[in-house]
RODOLO-496816 format. One record per residue: residue in three letters; x, y, z of N, C-alpha, C, O in turn. Coordinates in steps of 0.02 Angstrom, whole numbers, plus 50000, padded with zeros to 5 digits. Example, Ala and Ser with C-alpha at 12.3 -4.5 7.8 and 13.67 -1.06 7.14 Angstrom:
residues 2
Ala506604971650390506154977550390506604983550390507124983450423
Ser506424988850354506844994750357506455000250394506705005750402
//
This chain:
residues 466
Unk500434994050000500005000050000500445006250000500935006550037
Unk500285011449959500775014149953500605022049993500155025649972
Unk501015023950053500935025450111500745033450093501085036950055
Unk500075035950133499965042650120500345048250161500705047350211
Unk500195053750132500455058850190500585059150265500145058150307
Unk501185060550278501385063250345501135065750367501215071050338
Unk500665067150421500445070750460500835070550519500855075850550
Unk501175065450543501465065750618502175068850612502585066650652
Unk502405074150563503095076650562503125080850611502855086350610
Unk503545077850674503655082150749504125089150721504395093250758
Unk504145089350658504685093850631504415099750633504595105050660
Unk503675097550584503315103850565502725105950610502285102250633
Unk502805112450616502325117150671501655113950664501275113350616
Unk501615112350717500935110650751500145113750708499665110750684
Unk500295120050715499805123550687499735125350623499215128050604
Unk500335123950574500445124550512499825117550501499225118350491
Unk500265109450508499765104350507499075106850516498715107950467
Unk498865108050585498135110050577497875113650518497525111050474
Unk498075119950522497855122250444497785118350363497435118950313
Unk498385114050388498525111250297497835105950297497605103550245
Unk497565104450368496865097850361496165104350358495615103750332
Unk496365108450385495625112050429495535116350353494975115250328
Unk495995121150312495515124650269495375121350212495305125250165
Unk495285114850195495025112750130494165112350162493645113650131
Unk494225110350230493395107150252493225113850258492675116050239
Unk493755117850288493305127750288492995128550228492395129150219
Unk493315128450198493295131150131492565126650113492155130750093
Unk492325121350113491985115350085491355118450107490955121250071
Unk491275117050214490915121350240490795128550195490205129250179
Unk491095132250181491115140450154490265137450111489665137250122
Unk490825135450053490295134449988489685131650012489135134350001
Unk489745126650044489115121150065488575127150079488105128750043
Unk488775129950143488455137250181488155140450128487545140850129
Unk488585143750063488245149250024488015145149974487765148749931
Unk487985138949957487635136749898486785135449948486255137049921
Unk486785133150009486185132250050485855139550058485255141050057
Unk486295143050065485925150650059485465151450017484875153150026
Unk485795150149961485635151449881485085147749877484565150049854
Unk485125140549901484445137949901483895137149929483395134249907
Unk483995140049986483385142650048483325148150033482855150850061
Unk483635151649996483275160149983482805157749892482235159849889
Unk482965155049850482555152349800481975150049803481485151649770
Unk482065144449862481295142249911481005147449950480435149549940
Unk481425149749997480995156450029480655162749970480135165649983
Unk480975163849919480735171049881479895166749841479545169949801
Unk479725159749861479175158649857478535158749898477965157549876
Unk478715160349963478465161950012478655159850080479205157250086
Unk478325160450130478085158050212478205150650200478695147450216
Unk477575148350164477355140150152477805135650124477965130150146
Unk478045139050066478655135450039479165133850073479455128650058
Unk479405138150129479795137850178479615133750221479935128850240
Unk479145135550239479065129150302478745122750285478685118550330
Unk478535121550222478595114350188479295110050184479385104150169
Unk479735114650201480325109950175480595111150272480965106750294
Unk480435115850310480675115050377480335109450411480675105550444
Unk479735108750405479695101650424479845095750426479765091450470
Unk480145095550363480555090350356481135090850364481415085550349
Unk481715097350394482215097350385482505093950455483105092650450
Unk482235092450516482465089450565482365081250552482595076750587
Unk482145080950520482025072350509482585069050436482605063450409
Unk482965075050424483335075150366483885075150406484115069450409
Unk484165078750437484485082750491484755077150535485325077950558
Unk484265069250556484395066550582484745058350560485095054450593
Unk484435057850478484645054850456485435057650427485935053950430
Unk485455060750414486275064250388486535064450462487135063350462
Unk486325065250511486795064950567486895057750577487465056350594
Unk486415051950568486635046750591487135044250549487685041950566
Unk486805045150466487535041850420488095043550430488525039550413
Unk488345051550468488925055050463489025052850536489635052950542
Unk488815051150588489185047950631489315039750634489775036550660
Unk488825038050603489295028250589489915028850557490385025150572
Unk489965033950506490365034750474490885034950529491395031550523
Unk490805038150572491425040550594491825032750633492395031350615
Unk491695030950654491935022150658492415019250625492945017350650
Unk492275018950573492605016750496493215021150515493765018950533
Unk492975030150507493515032950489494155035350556494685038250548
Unk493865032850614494235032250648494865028950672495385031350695
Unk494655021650657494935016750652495455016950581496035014950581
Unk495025020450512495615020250463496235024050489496785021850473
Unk496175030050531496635034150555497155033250602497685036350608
Unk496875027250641497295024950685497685020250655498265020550674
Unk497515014250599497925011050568498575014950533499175013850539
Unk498155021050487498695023050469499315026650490499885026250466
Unk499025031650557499515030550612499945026150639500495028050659
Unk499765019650642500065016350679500575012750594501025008650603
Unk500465014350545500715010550490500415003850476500774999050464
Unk500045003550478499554996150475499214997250420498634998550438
Unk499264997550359499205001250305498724994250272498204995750241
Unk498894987550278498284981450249497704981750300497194979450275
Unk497604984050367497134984150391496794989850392496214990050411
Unk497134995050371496465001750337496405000650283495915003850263
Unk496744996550227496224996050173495744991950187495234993550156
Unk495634985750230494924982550248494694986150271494144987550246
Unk494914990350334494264994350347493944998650311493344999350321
Unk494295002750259493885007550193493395000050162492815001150145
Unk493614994250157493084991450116492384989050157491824987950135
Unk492694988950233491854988250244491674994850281491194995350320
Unk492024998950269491645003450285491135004850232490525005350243
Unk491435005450171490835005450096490535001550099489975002650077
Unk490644995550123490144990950112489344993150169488734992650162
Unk489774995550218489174996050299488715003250223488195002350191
Unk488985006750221488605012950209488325011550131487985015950104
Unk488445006850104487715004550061487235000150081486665000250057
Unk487384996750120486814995450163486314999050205485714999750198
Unk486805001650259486385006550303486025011350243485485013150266
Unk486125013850178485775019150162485075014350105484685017050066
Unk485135008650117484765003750065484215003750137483675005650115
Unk484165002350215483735001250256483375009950275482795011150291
Unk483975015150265483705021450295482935023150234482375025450245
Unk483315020550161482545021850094482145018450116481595020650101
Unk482115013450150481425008250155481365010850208480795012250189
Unk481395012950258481105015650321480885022650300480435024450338
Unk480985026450263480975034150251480255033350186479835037750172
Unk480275029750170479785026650111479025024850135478545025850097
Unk478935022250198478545021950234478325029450297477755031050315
Unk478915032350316478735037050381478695044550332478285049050342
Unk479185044750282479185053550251478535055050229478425061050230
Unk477945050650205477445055950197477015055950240476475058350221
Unk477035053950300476985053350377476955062050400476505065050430
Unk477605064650374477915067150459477345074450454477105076350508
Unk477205077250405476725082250406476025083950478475845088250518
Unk475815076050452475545072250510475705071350573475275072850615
Unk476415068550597476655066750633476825070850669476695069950729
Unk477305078650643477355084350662476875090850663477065096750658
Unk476045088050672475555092550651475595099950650475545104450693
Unk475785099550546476025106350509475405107350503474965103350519
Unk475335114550471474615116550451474445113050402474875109950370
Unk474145112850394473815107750305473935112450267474305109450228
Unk473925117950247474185120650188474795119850159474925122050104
Unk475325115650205476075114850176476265105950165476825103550155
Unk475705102650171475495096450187475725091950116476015086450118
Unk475475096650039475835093249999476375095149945476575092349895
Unk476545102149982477465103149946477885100150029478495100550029
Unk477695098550067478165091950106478095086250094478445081650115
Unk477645085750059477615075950038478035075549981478505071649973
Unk477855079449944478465079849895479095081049886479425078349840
Unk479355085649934480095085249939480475079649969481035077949950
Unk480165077150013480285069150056480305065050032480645060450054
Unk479905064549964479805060249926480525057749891480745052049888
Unk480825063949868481495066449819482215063649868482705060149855
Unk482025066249911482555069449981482765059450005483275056450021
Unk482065057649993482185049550024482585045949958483065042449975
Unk482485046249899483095040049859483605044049863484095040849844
Unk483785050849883484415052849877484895050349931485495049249927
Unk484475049649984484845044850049485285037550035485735035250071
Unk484985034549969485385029049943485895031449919486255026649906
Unk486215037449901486825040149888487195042449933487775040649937
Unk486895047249980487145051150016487405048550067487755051950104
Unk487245041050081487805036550143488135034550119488505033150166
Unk488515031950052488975031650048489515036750004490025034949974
Unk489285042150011489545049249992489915051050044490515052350042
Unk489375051450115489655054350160490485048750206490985051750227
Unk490425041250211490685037050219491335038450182491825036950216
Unk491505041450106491975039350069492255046350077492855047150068
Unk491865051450092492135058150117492715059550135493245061750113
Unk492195055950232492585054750263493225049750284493435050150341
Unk493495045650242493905038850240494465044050190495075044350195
Unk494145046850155494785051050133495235057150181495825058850185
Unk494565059350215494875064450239495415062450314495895065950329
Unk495175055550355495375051650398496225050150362496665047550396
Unk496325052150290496935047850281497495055250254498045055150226
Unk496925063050283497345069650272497235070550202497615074650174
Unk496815067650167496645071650092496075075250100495585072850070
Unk495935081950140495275084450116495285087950078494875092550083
Unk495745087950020495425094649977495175089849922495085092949869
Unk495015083049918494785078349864493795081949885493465085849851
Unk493605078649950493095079949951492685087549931492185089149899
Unk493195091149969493095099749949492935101249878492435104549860
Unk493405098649837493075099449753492535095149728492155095649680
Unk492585091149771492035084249726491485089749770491065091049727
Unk491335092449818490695095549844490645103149806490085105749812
Unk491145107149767491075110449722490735109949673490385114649654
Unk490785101549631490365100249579489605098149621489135100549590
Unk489465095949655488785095249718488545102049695488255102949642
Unk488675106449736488395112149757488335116849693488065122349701
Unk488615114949615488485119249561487965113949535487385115749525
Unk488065110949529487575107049504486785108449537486265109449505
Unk486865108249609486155109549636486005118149644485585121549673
Unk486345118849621486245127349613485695127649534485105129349524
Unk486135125449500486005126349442485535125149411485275128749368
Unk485245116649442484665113449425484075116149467483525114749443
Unk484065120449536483845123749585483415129749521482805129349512
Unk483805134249488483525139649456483115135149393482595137849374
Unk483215131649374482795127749303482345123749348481835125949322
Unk482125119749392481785115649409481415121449456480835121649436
Unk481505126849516480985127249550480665133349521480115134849544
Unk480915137449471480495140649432480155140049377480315135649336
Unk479395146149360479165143949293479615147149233480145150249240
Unk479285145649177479725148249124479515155249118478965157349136
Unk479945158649092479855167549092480295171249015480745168348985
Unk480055177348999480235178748963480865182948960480815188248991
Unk481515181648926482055185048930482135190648862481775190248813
Unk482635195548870482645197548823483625200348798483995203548836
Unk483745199148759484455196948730484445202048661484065200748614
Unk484755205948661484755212748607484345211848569484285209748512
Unk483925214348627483295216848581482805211348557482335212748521
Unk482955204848580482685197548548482525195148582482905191748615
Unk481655195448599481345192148651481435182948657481435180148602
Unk481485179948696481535171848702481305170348775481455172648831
Unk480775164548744480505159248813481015156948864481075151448839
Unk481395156848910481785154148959481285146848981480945147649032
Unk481245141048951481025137248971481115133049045481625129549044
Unk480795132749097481145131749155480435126649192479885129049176
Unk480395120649233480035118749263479335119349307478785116849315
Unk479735124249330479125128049386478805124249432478225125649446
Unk479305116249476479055112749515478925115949611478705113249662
Unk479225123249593479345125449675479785120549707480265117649683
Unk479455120049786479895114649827479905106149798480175101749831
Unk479655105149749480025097149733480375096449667480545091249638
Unk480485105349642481045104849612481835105949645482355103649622
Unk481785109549697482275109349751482305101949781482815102849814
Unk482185097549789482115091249797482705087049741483245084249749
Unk482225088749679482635085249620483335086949611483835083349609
Unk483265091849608484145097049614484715092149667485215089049651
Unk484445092849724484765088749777484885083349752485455083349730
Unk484455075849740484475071449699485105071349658485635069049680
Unk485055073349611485285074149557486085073849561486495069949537
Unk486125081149611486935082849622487155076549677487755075249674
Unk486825073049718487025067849755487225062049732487605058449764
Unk487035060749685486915053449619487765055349599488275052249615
Unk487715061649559488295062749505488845061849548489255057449536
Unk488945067549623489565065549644489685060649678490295059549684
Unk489335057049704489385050549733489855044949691490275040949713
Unk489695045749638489945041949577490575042749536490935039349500
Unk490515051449569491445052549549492075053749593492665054749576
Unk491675053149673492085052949732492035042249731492495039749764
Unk491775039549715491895033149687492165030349647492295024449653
Unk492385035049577492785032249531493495033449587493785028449608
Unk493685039249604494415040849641494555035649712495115033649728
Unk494175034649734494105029049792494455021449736494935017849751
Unk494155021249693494265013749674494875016449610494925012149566
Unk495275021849599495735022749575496015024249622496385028449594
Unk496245024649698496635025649734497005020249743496815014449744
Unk497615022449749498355015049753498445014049821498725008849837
Unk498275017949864498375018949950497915015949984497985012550035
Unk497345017449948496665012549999496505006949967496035004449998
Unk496635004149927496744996849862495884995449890495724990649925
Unk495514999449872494604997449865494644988049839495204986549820
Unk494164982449837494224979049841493474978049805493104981749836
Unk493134974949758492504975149761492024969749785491434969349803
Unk492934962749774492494955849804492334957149891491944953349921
Unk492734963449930492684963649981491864965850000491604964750054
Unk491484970049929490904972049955490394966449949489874966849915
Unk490554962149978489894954250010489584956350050489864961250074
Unk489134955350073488904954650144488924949550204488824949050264
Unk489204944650120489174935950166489734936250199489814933050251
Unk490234940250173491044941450188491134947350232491664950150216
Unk490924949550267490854953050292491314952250360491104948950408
Unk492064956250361492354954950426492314958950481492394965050488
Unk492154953850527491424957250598491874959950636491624963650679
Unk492784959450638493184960950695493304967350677493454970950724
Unk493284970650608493124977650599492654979350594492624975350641
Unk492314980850588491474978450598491244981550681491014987050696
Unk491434975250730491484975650788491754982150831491524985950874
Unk492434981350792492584990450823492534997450813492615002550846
Unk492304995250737491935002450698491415002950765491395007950801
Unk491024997450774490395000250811490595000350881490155000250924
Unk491225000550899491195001650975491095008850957490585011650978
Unk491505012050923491695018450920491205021650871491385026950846
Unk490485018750848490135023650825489655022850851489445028450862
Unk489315019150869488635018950910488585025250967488155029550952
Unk488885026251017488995031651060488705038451022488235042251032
Unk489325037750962489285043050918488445042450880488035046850865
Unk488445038150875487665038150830487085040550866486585043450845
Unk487295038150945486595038651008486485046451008485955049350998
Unk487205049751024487225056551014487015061950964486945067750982
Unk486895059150880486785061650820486075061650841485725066650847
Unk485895055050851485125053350840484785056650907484185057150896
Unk484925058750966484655060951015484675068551026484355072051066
Unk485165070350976484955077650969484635078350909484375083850900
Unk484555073550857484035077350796483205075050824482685077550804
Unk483275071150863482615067450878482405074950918481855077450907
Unk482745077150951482885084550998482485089550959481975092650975
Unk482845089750903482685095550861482065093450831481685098350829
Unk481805088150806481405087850795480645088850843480145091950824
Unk480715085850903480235088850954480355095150958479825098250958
Unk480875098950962480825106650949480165109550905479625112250920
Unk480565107350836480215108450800479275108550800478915113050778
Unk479115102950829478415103950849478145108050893477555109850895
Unk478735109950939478595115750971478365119650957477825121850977
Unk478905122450898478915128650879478215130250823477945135650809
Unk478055122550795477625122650729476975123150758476525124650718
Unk476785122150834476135123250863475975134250866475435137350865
Unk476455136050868476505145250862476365145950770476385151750748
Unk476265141550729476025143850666476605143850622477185142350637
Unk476335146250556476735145450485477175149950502477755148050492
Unk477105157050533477715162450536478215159450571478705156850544
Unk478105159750631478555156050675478955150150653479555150050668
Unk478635144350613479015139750585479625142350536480235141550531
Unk479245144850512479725148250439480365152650468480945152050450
Unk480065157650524480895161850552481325157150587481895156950565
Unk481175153250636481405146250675481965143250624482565143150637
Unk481595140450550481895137550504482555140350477483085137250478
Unk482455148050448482785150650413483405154050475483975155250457
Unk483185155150543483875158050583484155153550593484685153850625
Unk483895146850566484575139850582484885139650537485485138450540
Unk484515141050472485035141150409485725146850428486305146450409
Unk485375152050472485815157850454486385158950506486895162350505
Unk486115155050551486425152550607487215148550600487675148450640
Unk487145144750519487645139750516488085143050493488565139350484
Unk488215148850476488765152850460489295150150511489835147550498
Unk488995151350574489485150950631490115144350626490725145150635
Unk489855139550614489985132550598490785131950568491255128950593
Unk490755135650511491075135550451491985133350507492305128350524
Unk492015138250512492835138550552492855131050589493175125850579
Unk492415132850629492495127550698492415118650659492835114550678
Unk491865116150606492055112150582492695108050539492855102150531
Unk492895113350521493555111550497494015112050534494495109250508
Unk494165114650591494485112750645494465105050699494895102250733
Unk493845103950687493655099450731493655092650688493565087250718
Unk493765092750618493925086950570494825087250581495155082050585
Unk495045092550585495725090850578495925087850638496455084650632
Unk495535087650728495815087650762495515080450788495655078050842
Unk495125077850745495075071650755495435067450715495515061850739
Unk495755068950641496115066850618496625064750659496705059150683
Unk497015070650664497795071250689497765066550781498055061750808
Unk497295071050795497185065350875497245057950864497545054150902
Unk496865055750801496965048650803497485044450761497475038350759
Unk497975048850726498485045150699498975047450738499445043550737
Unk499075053150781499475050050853499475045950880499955042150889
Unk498715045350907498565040650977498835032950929499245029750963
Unk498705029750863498845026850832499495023050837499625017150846
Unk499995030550823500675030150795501015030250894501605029150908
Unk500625031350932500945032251025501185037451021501805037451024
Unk500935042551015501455049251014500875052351045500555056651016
Unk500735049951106500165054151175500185060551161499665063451144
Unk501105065651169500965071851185500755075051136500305079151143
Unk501055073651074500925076350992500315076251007500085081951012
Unk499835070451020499145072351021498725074951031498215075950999
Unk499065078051124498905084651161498985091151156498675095851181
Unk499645090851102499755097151062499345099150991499315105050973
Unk499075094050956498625093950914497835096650946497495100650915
Unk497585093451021497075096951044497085100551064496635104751063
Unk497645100751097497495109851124497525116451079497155121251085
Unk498175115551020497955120550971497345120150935497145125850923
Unk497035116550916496395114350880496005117750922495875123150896
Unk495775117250973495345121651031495505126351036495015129851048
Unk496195130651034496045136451041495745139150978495235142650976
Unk496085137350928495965139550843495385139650852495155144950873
Unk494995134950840494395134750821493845140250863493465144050834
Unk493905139650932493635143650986493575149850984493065152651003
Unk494275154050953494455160150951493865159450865493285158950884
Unk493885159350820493565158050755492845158850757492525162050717
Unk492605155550809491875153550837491455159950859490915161850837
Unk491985163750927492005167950965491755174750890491225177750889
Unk492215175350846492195180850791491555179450760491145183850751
Unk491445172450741490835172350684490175173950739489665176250714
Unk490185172750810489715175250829489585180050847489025180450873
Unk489985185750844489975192950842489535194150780488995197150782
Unk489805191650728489505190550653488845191050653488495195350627
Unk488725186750680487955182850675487385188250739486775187550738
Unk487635191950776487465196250817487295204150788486805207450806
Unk487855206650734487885212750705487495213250641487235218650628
Unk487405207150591487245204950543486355200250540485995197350500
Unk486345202550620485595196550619485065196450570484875191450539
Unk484795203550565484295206050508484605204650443484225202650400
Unk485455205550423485365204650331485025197150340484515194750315
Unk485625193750395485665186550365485105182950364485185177650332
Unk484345184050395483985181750385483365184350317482875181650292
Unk483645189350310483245195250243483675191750186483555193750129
Unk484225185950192484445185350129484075181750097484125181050036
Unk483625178750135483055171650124482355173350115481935169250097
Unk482245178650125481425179750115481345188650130481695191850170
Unk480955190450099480595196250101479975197750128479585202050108
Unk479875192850188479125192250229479465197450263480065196550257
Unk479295203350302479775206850364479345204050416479655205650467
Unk478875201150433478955199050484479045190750530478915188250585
Unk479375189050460479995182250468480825187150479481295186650519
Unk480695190950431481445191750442481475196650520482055197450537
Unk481055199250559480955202850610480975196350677481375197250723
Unk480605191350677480635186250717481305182650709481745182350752
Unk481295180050646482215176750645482865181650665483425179150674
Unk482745188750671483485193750678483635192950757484155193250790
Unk482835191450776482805189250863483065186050880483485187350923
Unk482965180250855483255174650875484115171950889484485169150931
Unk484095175550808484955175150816485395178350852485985176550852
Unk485085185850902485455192050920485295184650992485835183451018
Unk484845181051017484825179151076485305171351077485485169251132
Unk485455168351029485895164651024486625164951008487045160451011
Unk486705170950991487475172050975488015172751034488615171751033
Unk487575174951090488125176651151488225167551167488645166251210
Unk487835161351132488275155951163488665152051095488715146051083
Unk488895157451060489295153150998489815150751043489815145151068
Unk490345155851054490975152251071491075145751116491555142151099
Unk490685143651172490395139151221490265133351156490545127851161
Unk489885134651101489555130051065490215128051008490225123050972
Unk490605132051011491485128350967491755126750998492225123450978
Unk491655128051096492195121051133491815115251129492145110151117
Unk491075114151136490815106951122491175105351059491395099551058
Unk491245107851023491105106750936491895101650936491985095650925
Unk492355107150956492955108650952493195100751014493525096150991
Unk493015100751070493135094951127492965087551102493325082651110
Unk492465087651077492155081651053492485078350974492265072850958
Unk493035081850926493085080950889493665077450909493845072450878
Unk494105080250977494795077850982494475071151029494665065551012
Unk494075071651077493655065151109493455058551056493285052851072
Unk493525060651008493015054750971493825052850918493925047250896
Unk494195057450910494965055850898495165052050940495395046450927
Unk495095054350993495745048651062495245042751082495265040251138
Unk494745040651030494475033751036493825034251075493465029251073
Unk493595039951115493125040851160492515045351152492395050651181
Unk492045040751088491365044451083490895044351128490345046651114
Unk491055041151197490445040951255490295048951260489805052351247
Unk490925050451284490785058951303490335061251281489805062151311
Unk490485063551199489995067551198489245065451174488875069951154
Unk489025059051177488495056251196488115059451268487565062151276
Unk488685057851314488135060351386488055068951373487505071951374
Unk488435070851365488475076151365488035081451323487785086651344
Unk488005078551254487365080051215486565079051232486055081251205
Unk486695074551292486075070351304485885075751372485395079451368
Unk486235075751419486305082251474486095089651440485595091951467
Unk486335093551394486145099151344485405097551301484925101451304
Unk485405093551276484875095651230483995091251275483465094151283
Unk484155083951296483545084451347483305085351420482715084451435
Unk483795087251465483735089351518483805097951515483445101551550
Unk484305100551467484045108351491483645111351412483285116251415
Unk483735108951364483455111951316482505111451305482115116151306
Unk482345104051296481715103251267481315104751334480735106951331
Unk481665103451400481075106351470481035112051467480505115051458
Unk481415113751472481485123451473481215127551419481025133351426
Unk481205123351346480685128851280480035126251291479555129951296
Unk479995118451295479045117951319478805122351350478275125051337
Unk479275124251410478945128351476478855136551414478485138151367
Unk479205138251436479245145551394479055146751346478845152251328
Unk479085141051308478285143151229477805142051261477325144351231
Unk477675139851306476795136351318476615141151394476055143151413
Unk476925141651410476675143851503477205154251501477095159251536
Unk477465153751472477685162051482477425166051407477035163651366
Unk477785173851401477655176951372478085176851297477915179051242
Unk478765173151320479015172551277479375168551214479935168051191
Unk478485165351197478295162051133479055159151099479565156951127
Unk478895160051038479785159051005480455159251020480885154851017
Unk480475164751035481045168051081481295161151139481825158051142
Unk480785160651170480985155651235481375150751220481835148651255
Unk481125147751139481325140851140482165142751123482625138751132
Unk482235149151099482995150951074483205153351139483805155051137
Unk482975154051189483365155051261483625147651285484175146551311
Unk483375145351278483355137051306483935133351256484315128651271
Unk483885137051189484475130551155485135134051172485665130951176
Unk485065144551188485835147551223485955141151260486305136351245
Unk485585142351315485785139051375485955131451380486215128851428
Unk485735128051315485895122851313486655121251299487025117151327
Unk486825126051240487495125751204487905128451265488415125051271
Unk487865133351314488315137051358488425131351392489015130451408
Unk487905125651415488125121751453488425115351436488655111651480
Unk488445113751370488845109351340489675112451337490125108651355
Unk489805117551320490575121151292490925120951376491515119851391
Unk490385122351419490735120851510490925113251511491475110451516
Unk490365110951505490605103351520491045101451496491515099051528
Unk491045102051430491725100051366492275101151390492725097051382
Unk492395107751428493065111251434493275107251504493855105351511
Unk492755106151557492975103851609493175095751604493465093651654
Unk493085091851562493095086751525493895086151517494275082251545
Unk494045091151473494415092551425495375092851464495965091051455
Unk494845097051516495575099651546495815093251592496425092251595
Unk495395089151624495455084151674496015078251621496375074151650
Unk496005078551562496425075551526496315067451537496775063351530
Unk495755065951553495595057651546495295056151524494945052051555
Unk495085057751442494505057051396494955050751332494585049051287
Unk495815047151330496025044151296495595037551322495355036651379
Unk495575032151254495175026551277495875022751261496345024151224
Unk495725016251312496365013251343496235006151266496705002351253
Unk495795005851242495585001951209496225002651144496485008151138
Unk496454996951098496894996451047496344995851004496194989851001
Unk495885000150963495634997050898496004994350841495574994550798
Unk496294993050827496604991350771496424981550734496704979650683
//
């Protein structure tokens, strides 16, 4: 196998490394952020309804992409530690069942999503007026899930081995693609005019389940070309007789899932989170849903820095802990935490000074964009708190130990978050607002715990995956 990049050179500055992993995923994050802009303001400039046809479903989306992207992380943990440790034939088995787990898992998530997505309208009692541009986007949103687990799986197995700028471009062609097909599919056709020479602009005019198709579409294509480079890679020697199921070797297998289940309990217990939110919030009406929706979109600005920090510092954490180089590892988390923290700290200044554009970039209701500017001016004082969770848990789930931020997510989002917005949407004055007091306070008290976690320095798992 022919051996990838150095990451463990005790030569080169600590923080140089971080950077050379963290700005391809910035950068990835960047685009991801403004191509989602682009397409929640396309859906929003159709109205209230259109908007909150697709927010209903976005926590039940939200939760499936969190679960695929944390099994994932199993696989890619373990590839990191092999390659750390130079065990270079046992991370190419694990890249092969890791592909193998994530066409499966995304073959059971369509048949379960096939049955519950034209459910959740119901399930999450929306108004009936948004009842069937959400059946329809769910509709779209569910076969794209047969791509999108093993998109996200092969992502990440690259980036576990210090190549993220592969994924960063392959999500360039993603995000033009669904841009592109976004303006032809959710509008009607209209008339242009070109010197002086009137012409039909022929265009779909499906609204929200042409935003659906778009998604689709761009998920299919790059899936298929972050797959051709996977199975032209000389380093991870892809295998295809390895993708059996009958063959299936359970001792990687076995430790992928020590180390992702935790991680999965945690994905799935805060989208399940957000999703009871969400009904919260969807009992206060279509306005309220729609600003709720769109200050999360606008909200994710914040993200951008701190995720690509927190990919590099699970990287590098685990081809230390891998390779036995404990302190390197501690020097990898602790700069990673501050980086990212200090980053966090700025974008939520951002998101504080900027509340009104960033939610006016999405809709022209003013009094969505008047409720969402709220929201965000009352959540921004707990960004930085919310990039030491971000930031703690990335190097935790590096040094082998996804329990953490399992309890810890589980402590934040259902003991102080969903008690505390029931109460305050339903029993005080302050409706909407409340439930965004309750998720501050949720995040302030995750970034404490994290840090006190963090500093006690006994979050390495004594466990050898390999």
């Amino acid at each position: 196998m022919q051996q990838p990049i150095n990451l463990l050179d005790e030569k080169q500055s600590v923080i140089k490394t971080i950077l050379l992993l963290a700005w391809p995923s910035i950068a990835e994050q960047v685009l991801f952020t403004f191509v989602n802009y682009i397409d929640t303001a396309m859906v929003g400039s159709l109205g209230a309804v259109a908007t909150a046809a697709i927010s209903i479903n976005s926590s039940t989306i939200w939760l499936v992409d969190g679960l695929m992207s944390a099994l994932a992380v199993g696989f890619c943990v373990l590839v990191a530690k092999n390659i750390g440790a130079k065990n270079y034939e046992r991370a190419s088995k694990t890249v092969n069942q890791g592909l193998l787990f994530a066409i499966l898992l995304g073959f059971v998530i369509f048949i379960i999503m096939l049955f519950i997505g034209p459910r959740l309208p119901v399930i999450l009692k929306a108004d009936l007026q948004i009842y069937d541009d959400a059946r329809k986007y769910i509709k779209w949103i569910t076969i794209a899930f047969l791509f999108q687990g093993v998109f996200i799986m092969v992502s990440g197995i690259f980036r576990s081995i210090g190549n993220t700028k592969l994924p960063f471009a392959i999500n360039i062609i993603n995000n033009l693609i669904n841009v592109v097909l976004n303006y032809f599919l959710i509008f009607p056709s209209k008339e242009i005019s070109i010197f002086n020479n009137t012409f039909i602009l022929k265009r779909a005019g499906l609204g929200v389940e042409g935003a659906a198709i778009a998604t689709l579409v761009a998920f299919i294509t790059s899936t298929i070309i972050i797959l051709i480079f996977l199975i032209n890679d000389k380093s991870l020697k892809l295998s295809l007789k390895a993708l059996n199921p009958i063959k299936m070797n359970w001792t990687i297998n076995k430790n992928a899932a020590l180390l992702a289940l935790p991680n999965a309990f945690e994905r799935v217990s805060l989208t399940l989170g957000q999703i009871v939110l969400t009904a919260i919030v969807a009992s206060l009406g279509t306005t309220a849903l729609a600003s709720h929706y769109l200050a999360i979109q606008a909200e994710s600005i914040t993200y951008l820095p701190t995720y690509g920090f927190a990919v590099a510092a699970t990287t590098l954490v685990a081809q230390a802990v891998g390779a036995s180089k404990r302190e390197l590892s501690r020097k990898f988390a602790k700069a990673s935490l501050l980086m990212g923290t200090i980053t966090m700290s700025l974008a939520g200044i951002v998101l504080y000074v900027f509340a009104a554009d960033l939610v006016g970039f999405f809709t022209n209701d003013q009094a969505v964009i008047t409720a969402g500017a709220q929201l965000l001016k009352i959540v921004a004082i707990s960004e930085p708190f919310f990039g030491l969770s971000m930031l703690a848990f990335g190097v935790f789930r590096g040094a082998g130990n996804t329990k953490i931020p399992f309890f810890v997510a589980i402590i934040g989002m259902w003991i102080i978050r969903l008690p505390l917005a029931f109460f305050l949407v339903n029993y005080t004055k302050y409706g909407l607002n409340g439930a965004w007091i309750a998720m501050a306070l949720d995040l302030i008290a995750r970034g404490l715990i994290s840090l006190a976690i963090f500093k006690r320095d006994k979050y390495y798992d004594i466990k050898e995956l390999f």
